[in-house]
C-alpha positions as CSV (number, residue, x, y, z in Angstrom):
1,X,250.4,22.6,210.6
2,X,253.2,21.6,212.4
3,X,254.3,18.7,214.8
4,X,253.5,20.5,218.0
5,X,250.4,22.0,217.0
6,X,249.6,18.6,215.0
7,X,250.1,17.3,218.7
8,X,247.4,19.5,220.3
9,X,244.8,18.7,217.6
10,X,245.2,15.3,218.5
11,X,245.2,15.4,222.3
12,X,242.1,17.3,221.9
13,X,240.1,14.9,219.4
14,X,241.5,12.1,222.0
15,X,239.9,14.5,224.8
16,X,237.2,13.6,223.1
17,X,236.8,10.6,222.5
18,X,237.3,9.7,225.9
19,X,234.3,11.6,227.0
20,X,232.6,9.9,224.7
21,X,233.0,6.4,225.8
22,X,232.5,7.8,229.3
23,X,229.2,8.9,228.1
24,X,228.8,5.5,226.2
25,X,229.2,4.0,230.1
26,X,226.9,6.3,231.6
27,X,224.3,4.9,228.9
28,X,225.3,1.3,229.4
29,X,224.4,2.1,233.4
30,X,221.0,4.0,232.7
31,X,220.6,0.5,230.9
32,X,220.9,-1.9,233.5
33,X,218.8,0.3,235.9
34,X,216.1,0.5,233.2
35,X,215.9,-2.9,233.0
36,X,216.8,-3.6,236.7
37,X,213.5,-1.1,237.4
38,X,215.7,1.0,240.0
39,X,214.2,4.3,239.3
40,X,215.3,6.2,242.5
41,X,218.9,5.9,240.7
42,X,218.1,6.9,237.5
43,X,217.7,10.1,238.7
44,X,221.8,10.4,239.4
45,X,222.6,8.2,236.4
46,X,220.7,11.1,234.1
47,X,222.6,13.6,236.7
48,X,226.1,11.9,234.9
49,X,225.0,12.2,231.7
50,X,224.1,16.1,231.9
51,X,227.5,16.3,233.4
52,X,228.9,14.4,231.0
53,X,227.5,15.7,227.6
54,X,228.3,19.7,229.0
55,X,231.8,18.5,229.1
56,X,231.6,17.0,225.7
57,X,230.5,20.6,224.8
58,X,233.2,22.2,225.9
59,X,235.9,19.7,224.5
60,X,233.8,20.3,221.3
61,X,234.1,24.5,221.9
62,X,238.0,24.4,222.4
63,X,238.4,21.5,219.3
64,X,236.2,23.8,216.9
65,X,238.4,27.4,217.8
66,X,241.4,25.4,217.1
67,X,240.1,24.4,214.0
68,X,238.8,28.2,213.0
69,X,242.4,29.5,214.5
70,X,244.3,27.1,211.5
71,X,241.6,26.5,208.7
72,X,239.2,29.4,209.2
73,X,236.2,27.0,209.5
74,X,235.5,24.4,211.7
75,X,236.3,21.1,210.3
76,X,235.1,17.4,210.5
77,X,237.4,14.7,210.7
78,X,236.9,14.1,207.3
79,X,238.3,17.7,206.3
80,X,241.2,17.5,208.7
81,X,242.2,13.7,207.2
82,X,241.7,15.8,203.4
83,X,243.7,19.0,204.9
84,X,246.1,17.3,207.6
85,X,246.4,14.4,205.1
86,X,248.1,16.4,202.1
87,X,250.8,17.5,204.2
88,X,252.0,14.6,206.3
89,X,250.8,10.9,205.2
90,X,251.2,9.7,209.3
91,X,249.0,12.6,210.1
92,X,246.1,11.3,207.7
93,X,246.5,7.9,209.4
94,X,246.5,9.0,213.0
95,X,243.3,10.8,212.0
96,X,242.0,8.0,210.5
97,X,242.2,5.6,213.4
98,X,240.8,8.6,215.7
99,X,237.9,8.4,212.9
100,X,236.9,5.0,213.0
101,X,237.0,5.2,217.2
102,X,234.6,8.0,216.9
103,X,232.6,6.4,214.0
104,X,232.0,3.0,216.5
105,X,231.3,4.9,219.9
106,X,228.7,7.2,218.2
107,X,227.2,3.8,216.6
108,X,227.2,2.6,219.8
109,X,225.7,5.6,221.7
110,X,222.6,5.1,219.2
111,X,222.3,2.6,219.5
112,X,221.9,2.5,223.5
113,X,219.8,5.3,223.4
114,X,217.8,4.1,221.5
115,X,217.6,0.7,223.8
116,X,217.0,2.9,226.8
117,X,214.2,4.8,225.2
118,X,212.3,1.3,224.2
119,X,212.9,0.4,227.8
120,X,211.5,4.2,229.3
121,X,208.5,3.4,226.9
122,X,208.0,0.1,228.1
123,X,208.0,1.2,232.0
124,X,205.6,3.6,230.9
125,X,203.0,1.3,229.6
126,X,203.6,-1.1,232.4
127,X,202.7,1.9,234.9
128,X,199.9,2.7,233.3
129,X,198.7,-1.0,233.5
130,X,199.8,-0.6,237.1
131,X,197.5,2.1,237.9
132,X,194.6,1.2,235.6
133,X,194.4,-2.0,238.3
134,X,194.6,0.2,240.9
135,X,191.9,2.7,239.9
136,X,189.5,-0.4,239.2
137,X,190.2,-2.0,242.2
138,X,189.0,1.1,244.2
139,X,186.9,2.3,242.2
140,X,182.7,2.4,243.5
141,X,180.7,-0.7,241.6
142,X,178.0,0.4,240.2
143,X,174.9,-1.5,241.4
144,X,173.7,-4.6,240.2
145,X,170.5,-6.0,241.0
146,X,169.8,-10.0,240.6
147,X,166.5,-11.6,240.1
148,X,165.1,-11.2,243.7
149,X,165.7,-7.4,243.5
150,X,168.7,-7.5,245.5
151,X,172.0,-5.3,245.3
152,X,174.8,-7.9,244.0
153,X,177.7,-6.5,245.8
154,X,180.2,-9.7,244.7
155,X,181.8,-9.3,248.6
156,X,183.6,-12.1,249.4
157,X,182.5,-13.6,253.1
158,X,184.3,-15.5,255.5
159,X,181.4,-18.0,255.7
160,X,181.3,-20.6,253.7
161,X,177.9,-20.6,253.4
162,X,175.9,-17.2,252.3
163,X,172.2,-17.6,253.3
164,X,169.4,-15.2,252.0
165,X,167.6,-13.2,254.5
């Protein structure tokens, strides 16, 4: 492969990774709104990252046919360090630090979403404790009867004194 073409490859693996760690920022957001319990913005945060990852698709698409157009397959980082590598030794380093950058965002993008889904499961069971309250509160009491044969209704009065009639 030669310099200019070399050149391309790069620029497009750098396309990349930036999208990447503008994804990884998206996530970081969706975060603090999670925790923050700002709903109504999630809703344009989640907007970002659909936004975000069909961009990461296409970078991916355009990487990929380069990749078929020079090697006939599409290649990992690790066959381009192995194919790239052979022929030029600052090619296999300028992959490999391209590697490691993608190695620690993708680390990182776990392990976010995996934060944010802990904090989604959380602010479920917390609405369902929400509502459970809310259900029982307005639900009908059944009706209880005390000694005297009288419905026990549990209403709180205003008086301070409740006499029997």
């Amino acid at each position: 492969m030669d310099k200019i073409e070399f050149k391309k490859l790069l620029a497009a693996i750098d396309d990349e990774i930036t999208a990447y760690e503008g994804l990884k920022v998206l996530f970081e957001e969706k975060k603090e709104l999670l925790k923050k319990s700002k709903s109504g913005d999630l809703v344009e945060v989640d907007n970002k990252i659909i936004a975000q990852n069909e961009l990461i698709v296409k970078l991916n698409t355009a990487r990929q046919k380069m990749s078929i157009e020079h090697f006939n397959k599409d290649c990992s980082m690790s066959d381009y360090i192995e194919l790239l590598g052979e022929e030029n030794e600052s090619y296999k380093e300028a992959l490999l630090l391209r590697k490691v950058k993608i190695c620690n965002i993708l680390d990182q993008l776990v392990l976010l979403n995996n934060q944010n889904v802990e904090l989604l499961k959380h602010g479920i069971t917390i609405t369902n404790k929400m509502l459970e309250t809310i259900v029982d509160a307005f639900a009908p009491q059944g009706s209880n009867y005390n000694e005297t044969g009288k419905t026990d209704t549990h209403d709180l009065n205003m008086w301070t004194v409740n006499e029997e009639i």
